[in-house]
C-alpha positions as CSV (number, residue, x, y, z in Angstrom):
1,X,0.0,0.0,0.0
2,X,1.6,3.1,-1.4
3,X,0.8,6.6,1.4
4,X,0.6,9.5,-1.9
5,X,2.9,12.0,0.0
6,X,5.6,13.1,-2.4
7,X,5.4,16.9,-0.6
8,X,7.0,15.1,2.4
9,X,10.9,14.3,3.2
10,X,12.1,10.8,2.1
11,X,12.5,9.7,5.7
12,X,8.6,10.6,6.3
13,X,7.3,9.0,3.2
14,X,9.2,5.5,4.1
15,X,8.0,5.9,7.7
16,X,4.2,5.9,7.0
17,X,5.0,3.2,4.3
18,X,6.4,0.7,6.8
19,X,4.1,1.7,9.3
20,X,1.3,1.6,7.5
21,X,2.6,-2.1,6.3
22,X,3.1,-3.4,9.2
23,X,6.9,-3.2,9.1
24,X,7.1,-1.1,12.7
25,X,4.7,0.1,15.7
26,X,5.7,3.4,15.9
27,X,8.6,6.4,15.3
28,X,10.7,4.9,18.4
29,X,11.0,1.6,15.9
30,X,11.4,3.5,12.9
31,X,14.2,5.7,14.8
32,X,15.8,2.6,16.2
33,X,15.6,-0.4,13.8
34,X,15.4,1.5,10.0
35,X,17.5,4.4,11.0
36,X,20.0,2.6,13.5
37,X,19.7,6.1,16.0
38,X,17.8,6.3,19.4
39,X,14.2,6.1,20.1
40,X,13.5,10.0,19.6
41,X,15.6,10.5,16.6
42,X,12.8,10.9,14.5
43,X,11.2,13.4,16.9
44,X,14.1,15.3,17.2
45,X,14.1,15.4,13.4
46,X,10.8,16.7,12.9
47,X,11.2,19.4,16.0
48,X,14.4,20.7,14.3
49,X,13.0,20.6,10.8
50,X,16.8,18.4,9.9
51,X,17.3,15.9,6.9
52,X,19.1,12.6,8.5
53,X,22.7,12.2,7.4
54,X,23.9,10.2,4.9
55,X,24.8,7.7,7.4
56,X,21.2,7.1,8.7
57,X,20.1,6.6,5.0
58,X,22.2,4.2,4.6
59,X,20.4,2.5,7.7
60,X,17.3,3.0,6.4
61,X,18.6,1.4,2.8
62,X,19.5,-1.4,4.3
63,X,16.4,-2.2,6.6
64,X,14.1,-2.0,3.5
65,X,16.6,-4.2,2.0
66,X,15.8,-7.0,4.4
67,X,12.0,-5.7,4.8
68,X,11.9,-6.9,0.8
69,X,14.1,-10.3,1.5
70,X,11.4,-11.1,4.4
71,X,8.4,-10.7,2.0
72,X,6.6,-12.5,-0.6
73,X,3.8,-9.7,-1.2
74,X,4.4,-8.8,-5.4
75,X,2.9,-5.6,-4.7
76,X,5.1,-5.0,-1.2
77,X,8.4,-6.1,-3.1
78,X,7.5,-3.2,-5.7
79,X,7.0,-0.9,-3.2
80,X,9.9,-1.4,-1.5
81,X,11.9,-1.2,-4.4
82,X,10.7,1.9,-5.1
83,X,11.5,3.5,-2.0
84,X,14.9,1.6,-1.8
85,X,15.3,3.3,-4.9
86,X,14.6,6.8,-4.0
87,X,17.2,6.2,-0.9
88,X,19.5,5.0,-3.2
89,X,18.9,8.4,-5.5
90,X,19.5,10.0,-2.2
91,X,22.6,8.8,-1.0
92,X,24.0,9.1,-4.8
């Protein structure tokens, strides 16, 4: 299930993605399993109006990486593809 929010930052739109797949509970997971930082990470983002760093997309990268190994969803797997794509485009 693709979340239409192409206004947002990249870290947002793979946030409600996963979330809204099932992938995590909250933004404490998303901070601390897809972006590899502490539990309010992604608050502190959003207070502070930041980007993450190139480091923490490279987290991110490589959770969706194993979110699409873990699945067997054809519509999930394009999905995450997509958005492993656009953090790859990021990081490039």
């Amino acid at each position: 299930m693709l979340i239409k929010s192409d206004h947002r930052p990249l870290f947002e739109q793979a946030f409600e993605f996963l979330r809204a797949n099932c992938y995590l509970n909250d933004a404490a997971d998303f901070s601390r399993d897809a972006m590899g930082r502490s539990r309010t990470y992604l608050s502190m983002l959003r207070y502070n109006g930041h980007q993450p760093s190139p480091e923490v997309y490279g987290n991110l990268h490589t959770y969706l990486q194993t979110c699409l190994t873990e699945t067997t969803d054809t519509e999930l797997c394009h999905w995450l593809e997509h958005y492993i794509n656009k953090v790859r485009k990021m990081l490039s």
